[in-house]
C-alpha positions as a Python dict, from the first residue, in 0.01 Angstrom:
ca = {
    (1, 'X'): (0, 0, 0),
    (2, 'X'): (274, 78, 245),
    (3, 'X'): (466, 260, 9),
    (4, 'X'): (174, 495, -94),
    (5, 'X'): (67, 586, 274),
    (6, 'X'): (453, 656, 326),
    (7, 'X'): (419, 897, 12),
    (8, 'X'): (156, 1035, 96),
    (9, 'X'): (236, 1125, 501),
    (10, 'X'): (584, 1217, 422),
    (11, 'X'): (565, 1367, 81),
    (12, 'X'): (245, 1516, -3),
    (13, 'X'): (105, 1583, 329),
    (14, 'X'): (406, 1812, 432),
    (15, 'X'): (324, 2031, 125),
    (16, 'X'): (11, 2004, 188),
    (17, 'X'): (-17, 2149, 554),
    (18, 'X'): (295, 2381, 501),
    (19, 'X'): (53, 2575, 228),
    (20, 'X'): (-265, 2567, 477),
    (21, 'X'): (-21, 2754, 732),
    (22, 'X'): (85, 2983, 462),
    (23, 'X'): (-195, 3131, 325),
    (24, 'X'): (-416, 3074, 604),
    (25, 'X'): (-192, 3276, 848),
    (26, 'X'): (-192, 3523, 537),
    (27, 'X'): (-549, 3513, 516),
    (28, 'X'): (-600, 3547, 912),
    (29, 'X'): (-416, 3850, 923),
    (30, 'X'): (-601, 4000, 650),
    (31, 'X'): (-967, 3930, 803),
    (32, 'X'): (-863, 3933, 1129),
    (33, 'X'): (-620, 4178, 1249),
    (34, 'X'): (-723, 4202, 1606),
    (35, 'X'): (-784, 3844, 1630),
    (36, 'X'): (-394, 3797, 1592),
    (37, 'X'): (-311, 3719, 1935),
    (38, 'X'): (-354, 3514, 2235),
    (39, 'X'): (-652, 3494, 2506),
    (40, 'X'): (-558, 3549, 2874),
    (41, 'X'): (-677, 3429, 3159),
    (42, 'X'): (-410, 3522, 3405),
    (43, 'X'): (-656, 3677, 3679),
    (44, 'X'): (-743, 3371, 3759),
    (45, 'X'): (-505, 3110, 3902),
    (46, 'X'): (-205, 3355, 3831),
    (47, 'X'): (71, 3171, 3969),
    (48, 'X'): (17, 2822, 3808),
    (49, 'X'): (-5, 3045, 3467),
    (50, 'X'): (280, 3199, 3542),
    (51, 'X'): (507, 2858, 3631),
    (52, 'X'): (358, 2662, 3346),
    (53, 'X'): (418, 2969, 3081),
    (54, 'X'): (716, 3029, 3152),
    (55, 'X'): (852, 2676, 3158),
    (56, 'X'): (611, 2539, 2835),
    (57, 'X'): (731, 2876, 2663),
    (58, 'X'): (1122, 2818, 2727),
    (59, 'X'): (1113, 2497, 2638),
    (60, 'X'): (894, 2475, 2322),
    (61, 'X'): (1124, 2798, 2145),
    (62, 'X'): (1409, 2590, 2254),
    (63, 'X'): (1304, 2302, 2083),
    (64, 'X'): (1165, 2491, 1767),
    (65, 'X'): (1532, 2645, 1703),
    (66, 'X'): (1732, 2332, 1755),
    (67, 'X'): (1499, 2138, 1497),
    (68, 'X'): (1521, 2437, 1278),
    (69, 'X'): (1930, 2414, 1366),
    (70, 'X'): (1982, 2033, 1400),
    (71, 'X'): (1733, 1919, 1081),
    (72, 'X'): (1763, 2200, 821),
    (73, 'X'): (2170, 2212, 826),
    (74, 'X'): (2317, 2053, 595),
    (75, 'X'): (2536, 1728, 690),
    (76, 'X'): (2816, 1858, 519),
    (77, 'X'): (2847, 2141, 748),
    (78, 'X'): (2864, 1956, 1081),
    (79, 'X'): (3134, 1753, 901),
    (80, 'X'): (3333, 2062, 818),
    (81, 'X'): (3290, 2178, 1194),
    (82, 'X'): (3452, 1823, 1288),
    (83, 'X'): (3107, 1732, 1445),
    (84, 'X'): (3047, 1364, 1424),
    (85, 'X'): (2674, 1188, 1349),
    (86, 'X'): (2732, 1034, 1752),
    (87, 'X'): (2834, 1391, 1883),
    (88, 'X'): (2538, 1547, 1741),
    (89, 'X'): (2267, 1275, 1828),
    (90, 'X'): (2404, 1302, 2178),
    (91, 'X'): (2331, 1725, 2142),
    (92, 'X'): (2010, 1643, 2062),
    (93, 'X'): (1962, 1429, 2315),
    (94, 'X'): (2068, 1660, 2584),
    (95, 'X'): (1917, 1964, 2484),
    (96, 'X'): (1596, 1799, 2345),
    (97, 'X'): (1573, 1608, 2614),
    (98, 'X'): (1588, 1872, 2880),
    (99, 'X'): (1428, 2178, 2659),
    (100, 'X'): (1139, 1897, 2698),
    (101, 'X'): (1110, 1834, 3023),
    (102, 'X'): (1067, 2172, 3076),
    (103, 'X'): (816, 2204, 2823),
    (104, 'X'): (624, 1956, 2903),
    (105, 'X'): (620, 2010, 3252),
    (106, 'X'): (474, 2358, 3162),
    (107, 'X'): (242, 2196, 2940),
    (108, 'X'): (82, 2011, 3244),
    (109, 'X'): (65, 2287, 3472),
    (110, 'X'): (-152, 2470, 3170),
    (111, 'X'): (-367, 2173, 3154),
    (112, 'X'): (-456, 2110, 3483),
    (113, 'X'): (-520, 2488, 3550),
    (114, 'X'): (-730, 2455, 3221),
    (115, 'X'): (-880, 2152, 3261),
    (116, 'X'): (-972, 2182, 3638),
    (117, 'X'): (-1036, 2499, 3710),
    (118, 'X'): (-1414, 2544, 3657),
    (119, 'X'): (-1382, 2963, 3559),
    (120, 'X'): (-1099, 2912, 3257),
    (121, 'X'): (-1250, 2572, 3153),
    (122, 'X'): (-1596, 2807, 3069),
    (123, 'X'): (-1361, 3029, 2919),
    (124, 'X'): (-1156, 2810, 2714),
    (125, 'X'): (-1244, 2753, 2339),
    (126, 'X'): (-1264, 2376, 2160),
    (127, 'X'): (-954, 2496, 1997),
    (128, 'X'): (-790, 2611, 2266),
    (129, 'X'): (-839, 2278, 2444),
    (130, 'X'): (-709, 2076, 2117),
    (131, 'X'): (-411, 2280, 2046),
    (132, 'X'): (-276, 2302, 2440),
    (133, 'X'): (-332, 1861, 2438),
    (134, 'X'): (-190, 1832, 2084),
    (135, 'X'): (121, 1981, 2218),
    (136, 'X'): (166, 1768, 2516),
    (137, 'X'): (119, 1460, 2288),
    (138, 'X'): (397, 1573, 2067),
    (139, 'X'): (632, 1703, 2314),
    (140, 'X'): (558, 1309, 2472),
    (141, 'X'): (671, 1158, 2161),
    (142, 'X'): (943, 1380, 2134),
    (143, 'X'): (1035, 1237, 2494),
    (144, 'X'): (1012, 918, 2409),
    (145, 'X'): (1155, 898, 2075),
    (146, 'X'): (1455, 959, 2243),
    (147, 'X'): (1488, 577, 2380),
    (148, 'X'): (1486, 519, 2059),
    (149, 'X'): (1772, 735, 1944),
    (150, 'X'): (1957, 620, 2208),
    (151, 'X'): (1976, 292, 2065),
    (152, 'X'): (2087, 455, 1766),
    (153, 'X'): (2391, 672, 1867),
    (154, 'X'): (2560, 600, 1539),
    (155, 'X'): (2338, 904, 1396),
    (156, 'X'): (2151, 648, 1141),
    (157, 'X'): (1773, 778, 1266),
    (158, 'X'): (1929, 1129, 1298),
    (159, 'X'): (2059, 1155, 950),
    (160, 'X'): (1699, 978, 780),
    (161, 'X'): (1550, 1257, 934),
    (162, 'X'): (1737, 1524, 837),
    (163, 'X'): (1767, 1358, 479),
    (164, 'X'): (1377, 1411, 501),
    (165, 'X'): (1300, 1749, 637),
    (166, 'X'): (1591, 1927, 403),
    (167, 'X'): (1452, 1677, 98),
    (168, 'X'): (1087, 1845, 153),
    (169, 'X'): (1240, 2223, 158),
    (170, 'X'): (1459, 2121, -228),
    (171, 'X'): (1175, 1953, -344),
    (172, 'X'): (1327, 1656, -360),
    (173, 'X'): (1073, 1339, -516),
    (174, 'X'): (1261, 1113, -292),
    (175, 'X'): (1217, 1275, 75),
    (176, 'X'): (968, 1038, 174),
    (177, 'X'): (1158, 716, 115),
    (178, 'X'): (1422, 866, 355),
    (179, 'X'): (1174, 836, 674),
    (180, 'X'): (1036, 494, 531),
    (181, 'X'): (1218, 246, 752),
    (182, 'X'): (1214, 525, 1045),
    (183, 'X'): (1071, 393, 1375),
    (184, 'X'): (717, 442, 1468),
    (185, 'X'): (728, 671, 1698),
    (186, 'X'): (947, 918, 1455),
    (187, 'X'): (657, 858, 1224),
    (188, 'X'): (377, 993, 1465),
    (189, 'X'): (615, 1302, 1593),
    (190, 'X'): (674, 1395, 1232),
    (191, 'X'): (248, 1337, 1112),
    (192, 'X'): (184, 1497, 1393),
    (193, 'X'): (410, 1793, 1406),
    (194, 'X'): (269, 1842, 1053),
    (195, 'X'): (-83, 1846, 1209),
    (196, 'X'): (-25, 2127, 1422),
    (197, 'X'): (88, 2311, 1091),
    (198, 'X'): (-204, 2269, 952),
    (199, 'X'): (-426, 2388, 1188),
    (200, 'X'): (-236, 2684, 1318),
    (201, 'X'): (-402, 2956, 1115),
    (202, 'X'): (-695, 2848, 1266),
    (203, 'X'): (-610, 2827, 1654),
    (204, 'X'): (-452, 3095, 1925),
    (205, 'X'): (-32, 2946, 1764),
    (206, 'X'): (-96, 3272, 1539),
    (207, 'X'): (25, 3457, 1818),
    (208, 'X'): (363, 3342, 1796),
    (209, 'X'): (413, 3508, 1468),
    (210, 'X'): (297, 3830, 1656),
    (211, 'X'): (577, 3807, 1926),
    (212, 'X'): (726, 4164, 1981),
    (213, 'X'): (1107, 4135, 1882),
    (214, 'X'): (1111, 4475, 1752),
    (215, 'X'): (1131, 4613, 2102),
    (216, 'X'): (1475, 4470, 2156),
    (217, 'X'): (1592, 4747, 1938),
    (218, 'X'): (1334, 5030, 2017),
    (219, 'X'): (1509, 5347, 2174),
    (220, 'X'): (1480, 5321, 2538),
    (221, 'X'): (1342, 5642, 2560),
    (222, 'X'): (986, 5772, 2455),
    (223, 'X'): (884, 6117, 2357),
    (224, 'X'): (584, 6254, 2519),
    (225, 'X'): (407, 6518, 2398),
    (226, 'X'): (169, 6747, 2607),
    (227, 'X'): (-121, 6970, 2501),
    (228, 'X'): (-79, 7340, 2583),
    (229, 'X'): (-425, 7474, 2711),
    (230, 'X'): (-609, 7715, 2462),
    (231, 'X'): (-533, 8083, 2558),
}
C-alpha cells in the first residue's frame, strides 16, 4: 500500500497536475484574455502592500530559479564544476534559507493586510485567500525542511530529490522510488508544490506568466504622433 501511494504522489500525480497547468493556462488565455492578470488593492493599506510585495515577490522568484537551477541540473555538471554534494546542500541552504525568510515574511504582511483589513477581506476572492495561505504553508515547509537537510550535509536528501524532479522531466518509470525513503516533510513540500500546479490556471498565479520582460529591451524612446487640425 505504501508503495502505491508513493507511485501515485510522486509519479502519476506530477504528470498529472503538470498537464492541468498546461492546458488550463492554455485554455485561460484563450477564454479569458483580460482575466490574465492580477487584482489590486493597493489604495488601501498601500504601504503594508508595498513591504510585503516586494519582499514575498523577491523571495518567491528567488526560490523558483534556484529549484529550477539546483534540481533540474544534472549531477554530472556540478561534478565537472568541482562542486561537491556538501558545497551545494550548503548553497541551498543559504540562499533558500534566506530567499525564504524574505518570502515568507512578505507572505505575512499580505495576510494580515488581507485577512484583517475589513475593505480587502470584502474584496478578496475564495481563491485568492487559498492561493496567498497555500504559499505560506509551502514556503514554511521549505523553512523547515531545512533542519532536516542540515542533518544531511553529505547531499544524500539533496541528490533523491534531484534524482526525482529530473526522473519526472525523462520520463523515467523509476522517479518515484527516488523520493520513497525521503523525509516527511520533503514529501509534503513536493505534494504540495504540485498542488499549487494544479490549481494555477484557475487562481490570480496566471499573472506571473504575464510579467512584462519585454520592456527590458523596448527602445527607450516612444514616438508620438499628433493630429493636424482639418483645414
Amino acid at each position: 500500500m505504501a508503495d502505491f501511494f508513493n507511485t501515485l504522489l510522486f509519479g502519476i500525480y506530477p504528470y498529472i497536475a503538470l498537464a492541468v497547468l498546461a492546458v488550463g493556462s492554455v485554455i485561460r488565455y484563450d477564454r479569458e484574455p483580460y482575466g490574465w492578470r492580477s487584482g489590486s488593492s493597493q489604495l488601501l493599506r498601500r504601504r503594508q502592500l508595498v513591504w510585503g510585495s516586494v519582499l514575498f515577490h523577491v523571495g518567491v522568484l528567488t526560490i523558483f530559479g534556484g529549484h529550477l537551477v539546483g534540481l533540474l541540473t544534472p549531477l554530472v555538471v556540478w561534478d565537472a564544476l568541482g562542486v561537491s554534494h556538501t558545497a551545494k546542500q550548503w548553497i541551498a541552504i543559504l540562499l533558500g534559507g534566506g530567499a525564504g525568510i524574505l518570502a515568507i515574511i512578505g507572505a505575512t504582511l499580505l495576510i494580515h493586510r488581507r485577512f484583517f483589513d475589513a475593505r480587502i477581506r470584502q474584496s478578496s476572492s475564495f481563491s485568492d485567500n487559498l492561493v496567498i495561505v497555500l504559499l505560506w504553508l509551502q514556503l514554511a515547509l521549505g523553512l523547515y525542511s531545512i533542519t532536516v537537510s542540515l542533518r544531511h550535509l553529505d547531499g544524500s536528501e539533496m541528490v533523491a530529490l534531484m534524482s526525482w524532479a529530473q526522473g519526472i522531466f525523462t520520463f523515467d518509470p523509476a522517479a518515484a522510488s527516488y523520493v520513497a525513503d525521503a523525509d516527511l516533510v520533503f514529501k509534503l513540500h513536493i505534494t504540495l508544490g504540485l498542488t499549487l500546479f494544479l490549481i494555477f490556471p484557475f487562481t490570480r498565479l496566471v499573472h506571473m506568466l504575464s510579467v512584462p520582460v519585454r520592456y527590458l529591451w523596448r527602445p527607450g524612446y516612444q514616438i508620438v504622433r499628433t493630429k493636424k487640425p482639418a483645414e
